[in-house]
Residue, then its C-alpha position, 0 to 999 in steps of 0.5 A: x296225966x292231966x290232960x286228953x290226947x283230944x284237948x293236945x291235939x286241940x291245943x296244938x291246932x290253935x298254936x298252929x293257927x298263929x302260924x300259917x308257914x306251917x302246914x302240917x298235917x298232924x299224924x302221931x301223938x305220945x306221952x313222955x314222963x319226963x321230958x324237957x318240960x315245965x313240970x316234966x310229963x309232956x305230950x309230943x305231937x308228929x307233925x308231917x308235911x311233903x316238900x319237893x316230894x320228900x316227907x318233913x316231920x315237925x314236932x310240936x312239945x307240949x307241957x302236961x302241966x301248963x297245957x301250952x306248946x313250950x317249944x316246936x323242933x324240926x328233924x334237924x333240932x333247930x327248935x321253933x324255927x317257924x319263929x323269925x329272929x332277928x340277925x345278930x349283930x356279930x353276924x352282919x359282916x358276913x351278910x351280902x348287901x345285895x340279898x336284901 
């Protein structure tokens, strides 16, 4: 382990700071030796929010080894979906002219 639970939550304020959709309030933090992650051992940090009165968690992934969020995911496993992407091209025939 490499680094602090304090320089984790620091790290993943600052990532927050590049975000304003998300506003979160950060609850819970663990450790992981093997995860999903450059070099394996990751951090894990719960994110809570309240939307239409029920609670949204977020987590936030980040690798021991680079010390950098390597990827956010929501309760339903869409990972970084803060992060807009553009459409792809196979899917613009079945957008509605008239939502844009």
């Amino acid at each position: 382990m490499r680094l602090t639970e304090k320089e984790v939550l620091e790290i993943v304020e600052k990532y927050k700071k590049q975000f304003p959709r998300i506003k979160d309030t950060l609850t819970k933090i663990q450790f992981s030796l093997n995860y999903d992650v450059l070099g394996k051992e990751a951090w894990i940090v719960t994110g809570e929010s309240e939307l239409l009165g029920e609670l949204w968690e977020f987590w936030y992934v980040v690798s021991d080894k680079t010390g950098e969020v390597e990827y956010t995911f929501d309760k339903y496993g869409n990972r970084d979906p803060h992060i807009e992407r553009p459409m792809p091209k196979e899917w613009e025939d079945y957008v509605d002219e008239d939502d844009h």
